[in-house]
N, C-alpha and C positions, 0 to 999 in steps of 0.2 A: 648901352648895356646896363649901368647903372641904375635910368629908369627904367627898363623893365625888369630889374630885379626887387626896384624899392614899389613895382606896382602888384609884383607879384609876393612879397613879404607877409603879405593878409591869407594868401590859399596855400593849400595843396594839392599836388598833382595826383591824383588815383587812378591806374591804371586795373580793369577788370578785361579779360579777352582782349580784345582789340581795339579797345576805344577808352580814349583817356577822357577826365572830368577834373576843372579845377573845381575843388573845395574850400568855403571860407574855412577856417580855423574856427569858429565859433559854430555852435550850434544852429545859426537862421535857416539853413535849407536842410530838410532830412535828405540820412544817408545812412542806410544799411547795411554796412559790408560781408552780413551771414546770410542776405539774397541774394547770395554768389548760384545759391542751389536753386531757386527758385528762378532767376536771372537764366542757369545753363539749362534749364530744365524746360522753359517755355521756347529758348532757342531751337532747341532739338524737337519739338513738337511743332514749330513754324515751320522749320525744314523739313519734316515729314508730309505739312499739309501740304506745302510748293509744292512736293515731287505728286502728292494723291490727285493734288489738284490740276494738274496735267495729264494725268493720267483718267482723271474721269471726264474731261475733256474731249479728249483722242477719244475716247469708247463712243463718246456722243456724236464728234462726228464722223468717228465708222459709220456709228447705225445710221445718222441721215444718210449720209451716202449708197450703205446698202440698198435703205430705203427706196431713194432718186434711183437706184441702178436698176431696182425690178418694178417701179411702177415703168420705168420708162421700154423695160424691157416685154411688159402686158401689152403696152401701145403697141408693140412692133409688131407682135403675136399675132394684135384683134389688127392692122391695118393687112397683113398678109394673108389673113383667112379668107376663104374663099367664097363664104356666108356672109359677111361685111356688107352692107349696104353703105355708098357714099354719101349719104344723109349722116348715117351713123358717126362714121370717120370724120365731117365736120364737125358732128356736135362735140365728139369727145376728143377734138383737137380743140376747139372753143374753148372746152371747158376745162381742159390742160393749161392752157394760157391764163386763164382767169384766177384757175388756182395759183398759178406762178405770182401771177401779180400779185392775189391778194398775199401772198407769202410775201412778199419781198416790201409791201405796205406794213405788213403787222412789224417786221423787220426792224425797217425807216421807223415807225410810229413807239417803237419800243424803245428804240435808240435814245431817239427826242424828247419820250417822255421820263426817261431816268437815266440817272448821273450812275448807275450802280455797274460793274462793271462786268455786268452776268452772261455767264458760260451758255444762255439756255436759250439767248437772243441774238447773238452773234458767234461768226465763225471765229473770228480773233480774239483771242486769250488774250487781254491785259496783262501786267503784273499788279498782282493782291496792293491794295491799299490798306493800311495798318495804323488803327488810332490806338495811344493808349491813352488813358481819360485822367490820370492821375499822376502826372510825369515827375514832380519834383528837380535833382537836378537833369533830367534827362538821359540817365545813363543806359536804362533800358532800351529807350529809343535808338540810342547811338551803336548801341550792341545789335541793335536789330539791322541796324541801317549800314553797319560793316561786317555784317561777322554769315545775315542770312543774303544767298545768291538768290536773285529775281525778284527780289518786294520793289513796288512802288514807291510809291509817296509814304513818308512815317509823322503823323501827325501826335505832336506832343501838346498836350493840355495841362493847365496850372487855373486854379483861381487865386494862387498867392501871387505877386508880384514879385517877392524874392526868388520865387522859386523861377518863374519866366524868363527872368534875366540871368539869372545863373544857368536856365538850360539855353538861351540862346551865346550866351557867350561860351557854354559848351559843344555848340555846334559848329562854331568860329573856331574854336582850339582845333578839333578834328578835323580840319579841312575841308576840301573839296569835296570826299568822297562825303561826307556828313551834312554841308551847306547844298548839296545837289537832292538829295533826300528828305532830309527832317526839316518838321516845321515846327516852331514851339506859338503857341496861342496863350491867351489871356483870356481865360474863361471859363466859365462855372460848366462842369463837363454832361450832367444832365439835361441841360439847355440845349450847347452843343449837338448834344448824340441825336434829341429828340426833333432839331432841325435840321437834323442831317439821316433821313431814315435808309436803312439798305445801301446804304453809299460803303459802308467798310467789309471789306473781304475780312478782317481780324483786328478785335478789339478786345485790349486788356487792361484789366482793372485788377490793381491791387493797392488797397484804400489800407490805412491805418485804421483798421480795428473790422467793421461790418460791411459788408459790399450791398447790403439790404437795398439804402435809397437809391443806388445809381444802377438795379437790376431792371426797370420798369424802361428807363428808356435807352440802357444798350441792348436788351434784345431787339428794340426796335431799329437802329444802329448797324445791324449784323445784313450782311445780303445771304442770300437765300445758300447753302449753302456753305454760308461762312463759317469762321471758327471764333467762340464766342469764351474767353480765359480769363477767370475770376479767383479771386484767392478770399480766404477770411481767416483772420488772426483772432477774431473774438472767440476764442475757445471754450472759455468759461461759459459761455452764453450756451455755446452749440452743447457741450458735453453734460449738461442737466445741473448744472452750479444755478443759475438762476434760469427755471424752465419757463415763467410767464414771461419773462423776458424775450424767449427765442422762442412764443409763439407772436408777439408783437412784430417782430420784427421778420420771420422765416417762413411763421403761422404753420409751424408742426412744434409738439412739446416732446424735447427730448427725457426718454428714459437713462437712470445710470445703470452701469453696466461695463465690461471690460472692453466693450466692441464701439466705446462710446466718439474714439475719433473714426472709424467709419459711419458711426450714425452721424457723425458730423458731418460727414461729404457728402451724404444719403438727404439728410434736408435739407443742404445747400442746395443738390439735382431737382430736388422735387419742388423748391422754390422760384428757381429760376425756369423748369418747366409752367410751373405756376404763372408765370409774368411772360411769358411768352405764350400759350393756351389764351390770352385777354386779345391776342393779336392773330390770332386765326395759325399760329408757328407753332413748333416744336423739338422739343432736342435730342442729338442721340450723342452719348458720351464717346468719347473715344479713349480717353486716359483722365482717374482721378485719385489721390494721392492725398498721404498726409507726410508730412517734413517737415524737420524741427519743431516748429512751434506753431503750423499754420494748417490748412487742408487749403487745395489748391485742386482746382477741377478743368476740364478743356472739353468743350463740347460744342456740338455744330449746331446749327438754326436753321430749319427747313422751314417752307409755308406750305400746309397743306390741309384743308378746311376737315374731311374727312379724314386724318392722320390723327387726330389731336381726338377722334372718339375714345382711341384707343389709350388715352393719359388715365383710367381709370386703376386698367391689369397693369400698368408700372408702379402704382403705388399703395402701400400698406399700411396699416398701423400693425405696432406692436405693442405686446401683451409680455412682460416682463415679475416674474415670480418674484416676491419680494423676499423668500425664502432661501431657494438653492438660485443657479446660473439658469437654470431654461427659460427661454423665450419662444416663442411665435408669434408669425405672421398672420394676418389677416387682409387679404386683397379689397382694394376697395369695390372692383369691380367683373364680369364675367363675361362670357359673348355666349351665344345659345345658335346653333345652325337649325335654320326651319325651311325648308323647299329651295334648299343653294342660297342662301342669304344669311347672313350673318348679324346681328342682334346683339345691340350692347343690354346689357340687368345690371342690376347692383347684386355684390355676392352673397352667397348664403352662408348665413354665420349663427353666433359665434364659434370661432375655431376650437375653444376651451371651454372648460365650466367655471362655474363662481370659486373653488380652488384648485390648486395647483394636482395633478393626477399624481407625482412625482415624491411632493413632502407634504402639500395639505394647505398651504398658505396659501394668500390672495396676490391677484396680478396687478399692477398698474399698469396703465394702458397709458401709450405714447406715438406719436406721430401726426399726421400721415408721414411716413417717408418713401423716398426711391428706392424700391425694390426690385427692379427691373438688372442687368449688366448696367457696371460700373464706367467697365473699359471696354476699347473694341482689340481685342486680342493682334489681332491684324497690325493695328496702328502700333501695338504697342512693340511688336516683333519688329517689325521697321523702324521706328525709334530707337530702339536699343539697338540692333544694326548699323544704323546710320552713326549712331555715339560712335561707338567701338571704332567704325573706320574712321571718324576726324577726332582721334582723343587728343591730341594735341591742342587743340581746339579750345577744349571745354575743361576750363578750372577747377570747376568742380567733379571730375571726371569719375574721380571713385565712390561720392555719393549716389551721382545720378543714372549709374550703373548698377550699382550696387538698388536702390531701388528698384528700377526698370525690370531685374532681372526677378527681383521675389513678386510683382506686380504680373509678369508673364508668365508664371508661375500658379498662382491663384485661381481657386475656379469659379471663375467670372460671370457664374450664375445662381451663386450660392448668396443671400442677403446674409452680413454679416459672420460674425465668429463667435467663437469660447474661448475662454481661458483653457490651458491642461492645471497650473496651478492651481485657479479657483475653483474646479468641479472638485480636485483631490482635497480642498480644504474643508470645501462642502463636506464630505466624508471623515472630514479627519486622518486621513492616511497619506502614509507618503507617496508620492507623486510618482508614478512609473514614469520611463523615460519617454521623449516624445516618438523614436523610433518602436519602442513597444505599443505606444496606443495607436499609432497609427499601421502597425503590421494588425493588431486585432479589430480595427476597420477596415482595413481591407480585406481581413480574410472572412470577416463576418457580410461581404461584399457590397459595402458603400465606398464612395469616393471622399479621399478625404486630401488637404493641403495646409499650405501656410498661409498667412497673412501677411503683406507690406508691414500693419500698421504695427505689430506687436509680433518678437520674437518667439512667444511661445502661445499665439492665438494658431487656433486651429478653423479650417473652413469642413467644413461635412454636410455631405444630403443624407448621414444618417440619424433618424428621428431619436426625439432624448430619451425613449424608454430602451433602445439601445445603446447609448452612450453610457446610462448609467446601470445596464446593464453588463459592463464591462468592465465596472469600476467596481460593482458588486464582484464578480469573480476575481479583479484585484485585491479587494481587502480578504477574498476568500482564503488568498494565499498570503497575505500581507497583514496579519489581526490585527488590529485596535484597543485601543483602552477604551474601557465604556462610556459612552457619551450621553448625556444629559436624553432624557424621554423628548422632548418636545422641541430637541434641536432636528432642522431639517435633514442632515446627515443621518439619524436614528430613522427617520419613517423612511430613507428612500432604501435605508441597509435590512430593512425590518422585512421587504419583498423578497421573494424568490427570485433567482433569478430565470427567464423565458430561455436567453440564448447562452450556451456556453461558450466565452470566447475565447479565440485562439491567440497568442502572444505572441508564435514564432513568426521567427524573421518574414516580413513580404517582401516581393522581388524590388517593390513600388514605396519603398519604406522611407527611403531616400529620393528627395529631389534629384534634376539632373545637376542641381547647383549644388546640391549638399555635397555628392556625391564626388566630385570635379572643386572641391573645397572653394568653389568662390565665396568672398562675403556677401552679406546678405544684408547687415545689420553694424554698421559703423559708428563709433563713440563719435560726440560732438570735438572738431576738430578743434579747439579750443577753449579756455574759460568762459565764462559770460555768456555762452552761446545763445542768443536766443532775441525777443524784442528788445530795443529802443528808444529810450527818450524822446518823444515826440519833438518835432522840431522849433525852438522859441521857447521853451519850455524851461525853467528854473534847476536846475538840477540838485537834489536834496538828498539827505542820507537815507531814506526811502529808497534810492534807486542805486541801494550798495549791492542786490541781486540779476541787474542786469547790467550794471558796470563795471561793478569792481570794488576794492576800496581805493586802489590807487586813482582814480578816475573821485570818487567822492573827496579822499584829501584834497587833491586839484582843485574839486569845483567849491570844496569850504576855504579854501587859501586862494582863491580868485585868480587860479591861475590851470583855467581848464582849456587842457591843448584836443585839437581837433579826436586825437587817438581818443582820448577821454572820451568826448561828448559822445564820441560814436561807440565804444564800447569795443576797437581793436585792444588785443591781449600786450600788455608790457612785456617790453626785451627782457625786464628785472624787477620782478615786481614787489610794490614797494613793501612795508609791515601794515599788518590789517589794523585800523580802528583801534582803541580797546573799546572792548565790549561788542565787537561784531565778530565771530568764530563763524570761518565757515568751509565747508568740505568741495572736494570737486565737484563739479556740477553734473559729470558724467559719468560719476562713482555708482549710483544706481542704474543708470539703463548698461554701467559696462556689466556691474555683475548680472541681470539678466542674458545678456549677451553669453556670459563665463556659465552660466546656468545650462543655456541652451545647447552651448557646447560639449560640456560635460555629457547632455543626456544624447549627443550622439555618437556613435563609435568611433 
């Protein structure tokens, strides 16, 4: 008993769901413990695909079988007809046979020539195989590998050495149920993926910082059908902080703007479409999301030669007024129908003029991005369903809900949002409530919602010469102090307004979620919330904003305990630095939050 307590004196036992993970006490293997969200989040999306992916299964082999049941039932037809010549009756017994055969060769021959475990070649369903290409100490793995019913085999990748050994000696702590499943490798994971093509039902990747290099050969990794789950933490990049940057790397330049973490999910789709179109594949989203500090996307990988014409109409560039909030789209591409045949063109543009219709300024232009649905509404109703009945389950139970539910919510044909803050500041005026601007979009008859990514973004298919025609008849009751001539608020207030809007209550004013007070919109459950110190990494007083200062003390007195390096919150925490002052971290998105609620009844 004493050696293994004197062998276990170096780790920590971490406990996340149902699978534990020793931890050195030092920093050499990263570990995250705020990917609790992202960890329950992609649990509950493997579970949804298990169940779809049985389910489209079974439909497939109805339909053969319908199939077999009425070719076989034509046979019966033409052998008892009474016009039947017994020439005929052989040949198309012959040629009955021949087709069998050659079915059940294509079969055998599809079997033998791939490892991949496809629904579309045989009657027996496998269970999914599941790579993740980035494993660390394998704790994701091991959550996949206890926590989802029916996966296969779970292959875990490292090209660190520390990281290998720490996740196979995590697969040893869990047992049986862990050592019959997981496998951990030593291996560079692009290598990997690309000598293993269509072999994985579901591959996830979530890289410390850009998922860019290792997009190229896990779409090819994906089997036809599969589910292909990417995260990116580079924010700065995607959000227009350095825009040649993230077209080097995504190859769309992002515009700024309030809607800039959905444009972040928006070029990640349209990249990873991008790396998949090189391979004759294509993707269709099922659920994409931004959380915490990161956007995280899930989407499937089909191969279909003539599918991938149609990558034109899912993506756009936008045109962003450097003025007031308006944007628009501009498709890359069109279809034209001529004698029942359909026709891909490139679109007819531009959408706007050299300035802005609105205030007079000039646009910057940015993209291509995904413009196309984000989510597939379906997956995402089932996902949240499927939470709610195993919540015990899922640690993260009231984020991942709490998202799912403003994500189902959303109209998931709408590219991007507005601020209500930033059009009212546009103007200068104080900001009507969000229940008011949305009763006078509806009564002015568009549809209009919320957004996941931001409490008080707004989604609408109403065009912005009515949007700011509504804001015109707010300051009409709401007056201003005079604002500067050649500010963009002055030229869009300087118009008449076309539509007179209406304020009072809509029936539709209120979510079903608003309305039934669930949250929607939760503070960060703790201090420091957010990235971590890379793994090996020196830790410096630089990193007093994603640790702590208690965790910096430690690491300048050489005495940084696991809590530290990873950034869990102290039971007591200790006195800050002098000279580092700092507020809570969740003190602004609460008062957003406090904002939001106030403007509804």
């Amino acid at each position: 008993m004493a050696e293994v307590e004197d062998k276990l004196k170096d780790y920590e036992i971490k406990r996340e769901g149902e699978a534990e993970i020793l931890m050195l006490k030092s920093n050499a293997v990263f570990f995250n413990p705020v990917q609790v969200h992202n960890r329950d989040m992609s649990i509950a999306v493997l579970r949804t695909f298990v169940t779809k992916r049985k389910e489209e299964h079974e439909a497939l082999v109805n339909k053969r079988n319908k199939s077999h049941q009425k070719n076989k039932q034509g046979k019966s037809s033409i052998q008892n007809g009474e016009d039947a010549s017994t020439s005929q009756l052989v040949e198309m017994d012959v040629s009955e046979k021949d087709l069998n055969k050659a079915e059940d060769e294509v079969d055998e021959a599809s079997k033998e020539a791939t490892k991949t475990p496809s629904w579309k070649v045989t009657r027996e369903l496998k269970p999914p195989l599941v790579l993740e290409a980035l494993a660390a100490s394998g704790l994701r793995s091991l959550r996949y590998a206890r926590e989802v019913d029916g996966l296969g085999k779970v292959v875990a990748l490292d090209n660190d050495k520390a990281s290998v050994e720490a996740c196979k000696r995590n697969i040893k702590f869990n047992g049986a149920s862990a050592t019959s499943k997981v496998e951990a490798h030593l291996a560079d994971a692009r290598v990997y993926m690309l000598t293993h093509p269509k072999e994985f039902d579901v591959v996830d990747l979530d890289p410390y910082g850009s998922p860019s290099i290792f997009l190229d050969s896990a779409v090819q990794a994906v089997a036809d059908g599969g589910l292909l789950m990417c995260t990116a933490t580079d924010m700065a990049v995607l959000c227009g902080t350095n825009g040649e940057v993230c077209y080097s790397k995504y190859g769309s330049y992002p515009t700024k703007g309030k809607y800039c973490h959905e444009m972040a999910l928006r070029i990640l789709l349209a990249s990873i479409e991008s790396h998949a179109n090189r391979y004759k594949r294509y993707i269709v989203p099922v659920l994409s999301v931004f959380m915490d500090f990161y956007v995280r996307v899930f989407v499937r990988v089909f191969t279909s030669a003539s599918e991938i014409k149609n990558t034109p109409l899912k993506l756009s560039y936008i045109y962003q007024c450097v003025g007031c909030d308006s944007f628009h789209l501009q498709c890359l591409g069109r279809t034209v129908s001529k004698n029942n045949s359909v026709k891909h063109a490139p679109a007819i543009g531009p959408v706007v003029s050299q300035e802005c219709n609105d205030c007079g300024k000039k646009f910057n232009v940015g993209g291509p991005i995904w413009s196309a649905p984000i989510h597939d509404q379906d997956w995402v109703v089932s996902t949240l369903t499927g939470v709610k009945s195993m919540k015990d389950r899922y640690p993260a139970y009231d984020k991942i809900t709490s998202v799912l539910t403003t994500v189902s919510e959303e109209l998931h044909d709408i590219p991007l949002f507005f601020s209500l803050h930033n059009i009212a500041g546009t103007v200068k005026c104080t900001s009507p409530s969000l229940v008011m601007f949305r009763s006078a979009v509806l009564n002015a008859g568009y549809r209009i919602s919320s957004t996941h990514v931001n409490p008080l973004g707004v989604k609408s298919d109403a065009p912005w010469d009515v949007i700011w025609d509504i804001m015109r008849c707010w300051v009409k009751n709401h007056p201003i102090k005079e604002q500067p001539r050649d500010s963009p608020g002055t030229a869009i207030l300087s118009k008449s307004p076309t539509l007179e809007a209406n304020f009072s209550r809509a029936v539709a004013a209120l979510s079903k979620a608003q309305a039934k007070k669930v949250k929607r919109f939760l503070p960060n459950p703790e201090r420091h919330w957010g990235p971590k110190v890379r793994a090996g990494r020196k830790i410096t007083s630089k990193h007093v904003s994603l640790l702590g200062p208690e965790a910096i003390n430690g690491a300048l007195n050489g005495a940084v305990s696991h809590e530290d390096g990873n950034g869990a919150a102290p039971d007591k925490p200790a006195p800050e630095p002098e000279g580092i002052k700092e507020d809570e971290p969740s003190t602004k998105r609460q008062k957003i939050i406090d904002d939001e609620q106030a403007n509804e009844p």
